[in-house]
C-alpha positions in Angstrom: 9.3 38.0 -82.6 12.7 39.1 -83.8 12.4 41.7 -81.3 12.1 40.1 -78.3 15.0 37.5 -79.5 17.1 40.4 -79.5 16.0 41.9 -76.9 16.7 38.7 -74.7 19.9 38.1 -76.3 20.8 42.0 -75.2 19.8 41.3 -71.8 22.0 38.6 -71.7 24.9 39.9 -72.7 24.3 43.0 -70.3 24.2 40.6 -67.4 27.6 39.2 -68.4 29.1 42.2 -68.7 28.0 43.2 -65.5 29.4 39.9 -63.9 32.8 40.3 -65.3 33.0 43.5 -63.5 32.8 41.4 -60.3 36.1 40.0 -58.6 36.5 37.0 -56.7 35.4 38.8 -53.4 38.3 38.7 -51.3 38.3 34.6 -52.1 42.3 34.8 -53.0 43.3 36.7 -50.1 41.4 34.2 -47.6 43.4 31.5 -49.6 46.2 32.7 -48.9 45.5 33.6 -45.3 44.6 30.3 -44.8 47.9 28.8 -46.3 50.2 31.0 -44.2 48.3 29.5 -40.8 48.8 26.2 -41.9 52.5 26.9 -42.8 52.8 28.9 -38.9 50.9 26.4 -37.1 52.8 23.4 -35.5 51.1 19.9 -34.9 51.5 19.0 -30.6 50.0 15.6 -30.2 51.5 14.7 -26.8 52.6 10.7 -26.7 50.2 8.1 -25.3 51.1 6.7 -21.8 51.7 3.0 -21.8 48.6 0.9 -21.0 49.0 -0.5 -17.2 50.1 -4.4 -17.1 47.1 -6.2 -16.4 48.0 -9.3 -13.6 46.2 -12.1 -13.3 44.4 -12.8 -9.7 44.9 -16.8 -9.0 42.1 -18.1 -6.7 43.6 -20.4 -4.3 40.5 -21.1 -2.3 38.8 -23.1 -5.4 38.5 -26.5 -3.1 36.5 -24.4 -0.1 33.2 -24.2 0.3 31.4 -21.6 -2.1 30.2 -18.8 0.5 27.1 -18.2 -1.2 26.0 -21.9 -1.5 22.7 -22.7 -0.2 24.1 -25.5 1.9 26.0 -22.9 4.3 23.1 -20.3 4.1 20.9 -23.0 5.3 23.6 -24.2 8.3 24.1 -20.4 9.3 20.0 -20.0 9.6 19.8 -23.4 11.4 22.3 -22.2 13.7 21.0 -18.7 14.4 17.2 -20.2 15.1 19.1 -22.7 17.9 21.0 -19.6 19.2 17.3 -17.5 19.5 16.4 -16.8 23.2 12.9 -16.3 22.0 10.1 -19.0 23.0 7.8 -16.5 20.9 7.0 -17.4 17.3 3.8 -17.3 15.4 2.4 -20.9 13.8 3.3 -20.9 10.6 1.7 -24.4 9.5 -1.8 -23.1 11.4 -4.3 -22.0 8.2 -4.6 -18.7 7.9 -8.2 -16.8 8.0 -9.9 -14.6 5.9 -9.1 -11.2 8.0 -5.0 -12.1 7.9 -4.3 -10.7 4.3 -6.0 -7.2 5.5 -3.3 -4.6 7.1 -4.9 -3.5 10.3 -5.2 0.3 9.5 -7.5 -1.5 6.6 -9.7 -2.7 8.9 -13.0 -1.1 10.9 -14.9 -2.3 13.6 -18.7 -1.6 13.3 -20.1 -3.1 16.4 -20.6 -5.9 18.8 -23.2 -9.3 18.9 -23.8 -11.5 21.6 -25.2 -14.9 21.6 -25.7 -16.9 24.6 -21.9 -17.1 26.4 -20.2 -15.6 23.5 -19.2 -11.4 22.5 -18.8 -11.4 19.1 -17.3 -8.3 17.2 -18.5 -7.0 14.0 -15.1 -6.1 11.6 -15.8 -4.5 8.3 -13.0 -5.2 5.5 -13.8 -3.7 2.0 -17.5 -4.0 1.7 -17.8 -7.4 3.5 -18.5 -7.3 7.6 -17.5 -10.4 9.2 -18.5 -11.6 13.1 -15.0 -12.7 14.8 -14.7 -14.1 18.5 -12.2 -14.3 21.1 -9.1 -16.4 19.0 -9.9 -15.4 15.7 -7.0 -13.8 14.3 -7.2 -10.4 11.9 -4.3 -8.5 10.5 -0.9 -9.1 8.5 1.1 -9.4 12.0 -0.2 -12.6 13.6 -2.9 -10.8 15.4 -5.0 -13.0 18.1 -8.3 -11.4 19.5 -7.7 -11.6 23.2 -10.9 -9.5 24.4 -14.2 -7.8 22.8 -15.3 -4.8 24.5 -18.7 -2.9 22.9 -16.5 0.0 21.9 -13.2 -1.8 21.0 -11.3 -5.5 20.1 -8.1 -5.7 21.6 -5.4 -8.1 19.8 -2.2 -9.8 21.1 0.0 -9.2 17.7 3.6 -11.1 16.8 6.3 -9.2 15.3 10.3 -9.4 14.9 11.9 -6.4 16.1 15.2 -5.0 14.7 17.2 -7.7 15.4 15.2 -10.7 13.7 13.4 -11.7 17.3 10.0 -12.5 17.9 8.1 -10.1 20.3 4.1 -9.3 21.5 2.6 -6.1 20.9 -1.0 -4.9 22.1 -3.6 -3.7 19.1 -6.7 -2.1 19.5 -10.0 -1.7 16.8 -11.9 0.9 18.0 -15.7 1.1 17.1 -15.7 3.5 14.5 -19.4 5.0 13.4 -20.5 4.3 9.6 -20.7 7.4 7.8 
């Protein structure tokens, strides 16, 4: 046991001695390097410009009317509808019917019916098929059935063109074969 204290304690003390041996590394000559920079180097922080003057706007138009009130949006609308050449509009206070929320493109015809004095055409929207006549009106654009053919349904749609007025376009359904 006394031994290995010794032994230990030698070890020790040979690992000291070997560490003393060792210099800094070079630590005092980066020291120094470093101070000399410092010393050499000159601080250039260029001065701030002056911040511009901020003027105030006054707003002399505080007793005219706001240009985005509703009142004057409503006038301006009034005013363009009197101004419209068009005698073409839809009915908007008519009801709508079932086939008017479906986009036309949507829509498929499957086939014709007759009863007595009246073509009826066969229109197939999702999975449902409903029987329209001559009238009826089917699509998102105002679209009136004007004839029934047994290969097609013509409409008479409403649109606005470009510039806000109303104008008539001709549709067609074409019988389409069920797959």
């Amino acid at each position: 046991m006394m031994t290995t204290r010794l032994y230990c304690i030698g070890l020790a003390l040979a690992g000291a001695a070997a560490l003393s041996g060792c210099d800094n590394g070079g630590l005092d000559e980066v020291r120094q390097w470093m101070d000399e920079t410092r010393q050499q180097t000159k601080v250039n922080v260029p001065k701030l410009s002056e911040p511009k003057k901020f003027l105030p706007f006054s707003y002399d138009q505080r007793d005219t009317v706001d240009p985005y009130s509703p009142t004057k949006l409503a006038i301006a609308l009034a005013k363009a509808k009197g101004n419209s050449s068009s005698i073409l509009k839809p009915d908007m206070e008519r009801r709508r019917e079932a086939l008017e929320s479906y986009p036309l493109d949507t829509l498929r015809m499957v086939g014709t019916m007759q009863k007595p004095g009246i073509n009826y055409a066969l229109i197939q929207a999702d999975r449902t098929v409903f029987h329209l006549k001559v009238g009826n009106y089917v699509g998102q654009n105002f679209g009136m059935i004007t004839n029934i053919t047994d290969t097609a349904v013509e409409l008479k749609e409403i649109v606005q063109d470009a510039s806000g007025e109303w104008v008539e376009r001709q549709a067609k359904l074409e019988l389409q074969e069920i797959k």
